[in-house]
N, C-alpha and C positions, 0 to 999 in steps of 0.2 A: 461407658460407651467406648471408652479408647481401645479398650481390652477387648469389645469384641469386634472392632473394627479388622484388625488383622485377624483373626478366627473367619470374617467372612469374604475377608479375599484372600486368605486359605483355601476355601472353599469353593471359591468361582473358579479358581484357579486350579483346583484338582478335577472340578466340572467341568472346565474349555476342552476340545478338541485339540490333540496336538498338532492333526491338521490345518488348525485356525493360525496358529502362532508358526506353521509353515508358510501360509499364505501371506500373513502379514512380511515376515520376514523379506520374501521375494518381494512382494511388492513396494518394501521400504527400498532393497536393492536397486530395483527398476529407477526409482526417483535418483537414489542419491549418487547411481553409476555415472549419470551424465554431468552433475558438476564435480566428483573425484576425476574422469577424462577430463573435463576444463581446468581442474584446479593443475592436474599432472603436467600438460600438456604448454601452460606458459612455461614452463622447466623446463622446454626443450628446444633445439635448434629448429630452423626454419625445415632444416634436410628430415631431422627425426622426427617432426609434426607428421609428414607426407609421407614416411617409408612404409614400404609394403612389402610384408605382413606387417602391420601397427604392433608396436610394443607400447604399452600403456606407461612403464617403467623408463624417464629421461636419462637416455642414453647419448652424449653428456648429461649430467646435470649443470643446468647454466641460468642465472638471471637474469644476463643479457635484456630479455624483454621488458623486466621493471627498469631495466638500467635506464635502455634506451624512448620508453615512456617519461621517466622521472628527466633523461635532461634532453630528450628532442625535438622537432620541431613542432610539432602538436601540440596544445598548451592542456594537456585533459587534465591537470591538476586544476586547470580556471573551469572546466567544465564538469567536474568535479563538483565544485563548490555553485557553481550554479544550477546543478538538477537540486544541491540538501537547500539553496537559499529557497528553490523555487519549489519544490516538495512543502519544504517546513513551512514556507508561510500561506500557502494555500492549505494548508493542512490544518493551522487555525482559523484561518478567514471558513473554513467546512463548519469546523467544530462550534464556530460561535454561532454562524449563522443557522446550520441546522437545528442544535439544541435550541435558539429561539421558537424557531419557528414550528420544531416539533411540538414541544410544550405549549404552546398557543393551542396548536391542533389536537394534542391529546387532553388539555384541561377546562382551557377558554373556554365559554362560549360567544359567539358572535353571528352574525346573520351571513349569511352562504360558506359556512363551516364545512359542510360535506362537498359542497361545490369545487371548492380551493383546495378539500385534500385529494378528488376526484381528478380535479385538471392537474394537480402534482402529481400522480398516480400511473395517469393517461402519457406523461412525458418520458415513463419507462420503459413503455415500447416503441419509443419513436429511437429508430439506427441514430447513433452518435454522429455516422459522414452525413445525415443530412445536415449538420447546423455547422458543417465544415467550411461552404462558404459564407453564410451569413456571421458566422465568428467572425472571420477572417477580415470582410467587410465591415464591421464595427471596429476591430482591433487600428485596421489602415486609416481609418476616419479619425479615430480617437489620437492618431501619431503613435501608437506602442510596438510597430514593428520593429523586430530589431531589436527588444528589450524583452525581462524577463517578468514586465507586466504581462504583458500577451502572453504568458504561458500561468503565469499568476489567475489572473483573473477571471477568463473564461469560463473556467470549472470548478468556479469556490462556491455555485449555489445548485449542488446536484440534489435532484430531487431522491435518488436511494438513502441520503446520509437522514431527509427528512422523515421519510418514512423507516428504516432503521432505528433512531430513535423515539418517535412516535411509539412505536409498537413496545419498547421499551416502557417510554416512561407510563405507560395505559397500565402495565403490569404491576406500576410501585403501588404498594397499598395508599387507598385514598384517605384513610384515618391519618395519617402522619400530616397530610398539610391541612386538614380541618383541625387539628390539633393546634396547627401554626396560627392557623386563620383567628380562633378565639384565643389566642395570645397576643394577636393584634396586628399580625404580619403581612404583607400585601405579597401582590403575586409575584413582583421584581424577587422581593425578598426570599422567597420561602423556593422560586429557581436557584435561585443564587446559592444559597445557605443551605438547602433540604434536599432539592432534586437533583442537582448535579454533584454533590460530593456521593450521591447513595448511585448514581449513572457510572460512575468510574470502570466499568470493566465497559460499560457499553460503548463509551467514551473512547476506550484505549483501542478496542475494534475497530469504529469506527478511520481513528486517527493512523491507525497500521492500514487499513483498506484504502483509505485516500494518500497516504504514504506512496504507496505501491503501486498505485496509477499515476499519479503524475511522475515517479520517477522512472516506471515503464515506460512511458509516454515516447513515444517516435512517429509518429504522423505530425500530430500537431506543432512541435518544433522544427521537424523541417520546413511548414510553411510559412511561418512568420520570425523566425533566427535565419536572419544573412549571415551577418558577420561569421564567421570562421571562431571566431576566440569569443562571441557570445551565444555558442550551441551549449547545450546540457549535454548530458555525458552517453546517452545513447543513439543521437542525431552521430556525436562526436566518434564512437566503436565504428560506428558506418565508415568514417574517413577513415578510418586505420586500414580499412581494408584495401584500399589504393585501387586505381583503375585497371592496370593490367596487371597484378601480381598482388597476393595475399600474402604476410607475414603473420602465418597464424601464431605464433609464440607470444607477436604483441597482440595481435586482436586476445587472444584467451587471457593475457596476463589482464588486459583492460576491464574483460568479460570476470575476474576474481576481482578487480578494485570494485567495481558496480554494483558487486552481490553484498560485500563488505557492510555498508549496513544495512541492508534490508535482514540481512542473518542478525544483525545487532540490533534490527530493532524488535523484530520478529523476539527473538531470545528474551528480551525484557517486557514486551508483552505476553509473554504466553500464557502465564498464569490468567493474565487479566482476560485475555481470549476465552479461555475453556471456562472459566468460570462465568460469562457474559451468556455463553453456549447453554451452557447448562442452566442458568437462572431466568433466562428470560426467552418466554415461549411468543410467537408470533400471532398475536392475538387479533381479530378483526376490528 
């Protein structure tokens, strides 16, 4: 089988369109033009950002902007590490609570089953600004203003990551845990042990997708982060832009720290991605 593996994408390959792998090409361009001008552009002075005709090519070449990032009055190193604390740990608070609750709804049975995946279902079309101020009002009640609970906790029980993996685990064959069952395993068990290590790429999806919202996230921290040095790092790029003057060399150098690891996380999931893609079909 390994032998004619390459013999048949040999073959797709002599069969594609050289038109196809033109299109793709430009279209990879299209994407990746806009963060090579960000990534070029922290390299240059504030004068060479703005000259016209733009030269993409920093003319000086100068660091200045991570310089003056790494030791100025901003602290984005502390805001920095407060989007990965607040990313990373609502990113398991997702993962634990939705594989629960998926796996109930995909395997359980209990009385109003369809009910409860129905009104989870029904809360994907409701706009996210509407629950903008009832957040807001719990978070102030609860004292978490101002903290990086209130960016934690609001969105650790989204209904997509339930139905995401719902649909998922519907798909793992059901022999595998009647198999567990008369071996004597209970249902804790046989989550624990059977359905979540064989979930791993759905999982890894999953954890990049909520990854990359709350660290996009910019509405929600600027309503409930005061403090100046307890914003996350994208409330934070906003204040770099200053009120009557922009220093685009720092804002772009800011805009390449930000991207830093969603390219790193992204790159170590990918595998897990495509293959989640490809394995597991959206079943009703």
């Amino acid at each position: 089988m390994s032998a004619l593996a390459p013999t048949k994408r040999r073959g797709l390959a002599q069969r594609t369109n050289p038109l196809v792998y033109v299109g793709l090409y430009l279209v990879s361009l299209v994407i990746v033009l806009p963060l090579l001008w960000m990534f070029l552009t922290s390299f240059k002075t504030d004068f060479d950002a703005i000259s016209s005709p733009a030269n993409p090519i920093p003319n000086p070449f100068t660091v200045d902007a991570y310089v003056t990032l790494a030791g100025g009055s901003q602290p984005i190193l502390t805001w920095f590490f407060n989007s990965v604390i607040a990313a990373t740990a609502q990113t398991l608070i997702i993962l634990v609570t939705a594989s629960a609750a998926a796996y109930a709804l995909a395997r359980l049975e209990f009385v109003g089953k369809k009910i409860v995946f129905g009104v989870i279902i029904a809360t994907l079309l409701v706009p996210g600004v509407i629950f903008l101020i009832p957040n807001y009002l719990i978070v102030q009640n609860l004292g978490w203003l101002d903290s990086l609970w209130a960016i934690i906790i609001p969105g650790s029980a989204g209904a997509f990551g339930v139905f995401f993996l719902r649909q998922f685990f519907i798909s793992l064959p059901a022999e595998i845990e009647e198999a567990a069952r008369v071996d004597g395993a209970g249902d804790f068990r046989i989550f624990w042990q059977i359905v979540l290590p064989l979930s791993r790429p759905a999982l890894a999806t999953l954890a990049v997708l909520s990854f990359l919202t709350n660290w996009n996230d910019f509405i929600w921290p600027i309503y409930v982060l005061l403090s100046p040095e307890n914003l996350t790092l994208q409330p934070g790029l906003a204040v770099l832009q200053g009120t009557y003057s922009t220093h685009f060399g720092i804002v772009m150098a800011g805009a390449v720290i930000a991207s830093v690891p969603v390219l790193i996380l992204f790159t170590l999931a990918q595998k897990q991605i495509v293959e989640s893609v490809a394995n597991s079909g959206i079943k009703g």
